[in-house]
C-alpha positions in Angstrom: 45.4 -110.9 -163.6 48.6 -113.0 -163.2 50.0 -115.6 -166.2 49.3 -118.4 -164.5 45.6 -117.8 -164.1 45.3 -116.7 -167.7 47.3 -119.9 -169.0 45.2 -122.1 -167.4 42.2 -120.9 -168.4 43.4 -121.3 -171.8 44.7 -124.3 -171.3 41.3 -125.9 -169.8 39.5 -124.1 -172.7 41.5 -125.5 -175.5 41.4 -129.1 -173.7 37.3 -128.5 -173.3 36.1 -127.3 -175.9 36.8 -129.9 -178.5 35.4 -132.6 -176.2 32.3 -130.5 -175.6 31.8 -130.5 -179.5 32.7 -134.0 -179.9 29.9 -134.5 -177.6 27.6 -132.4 -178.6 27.8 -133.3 -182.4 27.2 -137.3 -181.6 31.5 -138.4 -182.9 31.3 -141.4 -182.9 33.9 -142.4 -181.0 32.6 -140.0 -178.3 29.7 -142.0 -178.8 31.2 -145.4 -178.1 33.0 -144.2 -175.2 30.4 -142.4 -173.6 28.0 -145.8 -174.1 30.8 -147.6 -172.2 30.7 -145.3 -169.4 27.1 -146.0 -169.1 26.2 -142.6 -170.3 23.0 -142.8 -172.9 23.1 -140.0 -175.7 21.1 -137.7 -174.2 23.0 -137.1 -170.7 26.4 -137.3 -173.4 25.3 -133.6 -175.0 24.2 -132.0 -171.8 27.5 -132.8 -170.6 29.0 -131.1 -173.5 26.6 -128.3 -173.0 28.0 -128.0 -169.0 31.4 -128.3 -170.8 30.9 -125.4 -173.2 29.3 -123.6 -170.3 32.4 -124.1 -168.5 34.5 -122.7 -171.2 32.7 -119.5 -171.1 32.6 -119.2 -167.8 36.4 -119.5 -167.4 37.0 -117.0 -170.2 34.7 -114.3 -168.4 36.4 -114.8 -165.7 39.1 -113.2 -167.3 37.3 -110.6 -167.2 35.4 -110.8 -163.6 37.0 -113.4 -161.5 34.1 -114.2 -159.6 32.6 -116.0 -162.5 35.8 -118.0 -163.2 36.0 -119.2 -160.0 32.1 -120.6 -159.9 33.4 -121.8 -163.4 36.7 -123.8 -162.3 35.0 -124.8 -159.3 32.2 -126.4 -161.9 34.4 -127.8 -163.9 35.9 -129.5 -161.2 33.2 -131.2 -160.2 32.0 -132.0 -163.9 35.8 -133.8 -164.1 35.8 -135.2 -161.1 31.9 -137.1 -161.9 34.1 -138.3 -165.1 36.3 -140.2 -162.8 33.8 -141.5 -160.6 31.9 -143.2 -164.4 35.6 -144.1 -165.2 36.0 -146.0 -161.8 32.6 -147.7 -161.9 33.6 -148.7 -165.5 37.0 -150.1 -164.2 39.0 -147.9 -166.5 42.6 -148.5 -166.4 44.4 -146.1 -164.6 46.2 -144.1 -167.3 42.3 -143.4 -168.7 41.3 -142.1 -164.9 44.4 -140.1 -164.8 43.3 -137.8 -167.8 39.6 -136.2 -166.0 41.9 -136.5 -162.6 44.9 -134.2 -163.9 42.3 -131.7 -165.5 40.3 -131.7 -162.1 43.3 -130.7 -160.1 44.0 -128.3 -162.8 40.7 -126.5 -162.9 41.2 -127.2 -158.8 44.3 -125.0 -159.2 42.9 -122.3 -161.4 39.9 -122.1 -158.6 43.1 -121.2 -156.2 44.8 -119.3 -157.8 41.2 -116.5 -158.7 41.0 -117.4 -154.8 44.8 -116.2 -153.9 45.0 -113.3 -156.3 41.5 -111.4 -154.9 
C-alpha cells in the first residue's frame, strides 16, 4: 500500500461522503442544485447512494485493491456524468472544474491500485 493511494482514498472519501448525505437527506441547497441540473429527487438520492457506495468501495480497497479499483473507476464515471449535467446546464467553468478535478483524481487513484499490483 503506498501513501499516495491511501491519501487519495481519503481524500475522495472525505470530499464524498458529505455530498452523498447532502443528497441523500434532501439539503436543500442540494436540492436546488440538483433541480437545476435537471436531476428530479429521486435520481438526486440514488446518486448519493452510488456515492456512498463509492466511499466504501474505495475504503475496502485498502484492504483488497481490486475493489478499489472497480471503486475509483466508478466514481469516475459517476464524476464525469456530473460534468456532462453541468455542461448541458451551461455551468460556468469554475462549477465544471470541481466534478472534473475529482474525476482525474479518482482517475489517478484507479492508476496508481493499477501501478502498484
Amino acid at each position: 500500500m503506498t501513501v499516495a493511494i491511501i491519501a487519495l482514498t481519503i481524500f475522495l472519501c472525505i470530499v464524498l461522503i458529505p455530498l452523498a448525505l447532502q443528497k441523500l437527506f434532501g439539503n436543500a441547497q442540494m436540492r436546488q442544485r440538483m433541480s437545476h441540473l435537471g436531476v428530479s429527487a429521486g435520481l438526486t438520492r440514488v446518486i448519493g447512494l452510488l456515492e456512498l457506495a463509492g466511499v466504501a468501495g474505495l475504503l475496502l480497497g485498502l484492504l483488497w485493491w481490486p475493489i478499489g479499483l472497480l471503486a475509483a473507476v466508478a466514481v469516475t464515471a459517476l464524476l464525469i456524468a456530473a460534468v456532462a449535467y453541468h455542461l448541458r446546464a451551461k455551468d460556468d467553468g469554475k462549477v465544471i472544474m470541481v466534478p472534473l478535478f475529482f474525476a482525474f483524481a479518482s482517475a489517478a487513484l484507479a492508476l496508481l491500485h493499477v501501478l502498484k499490483h
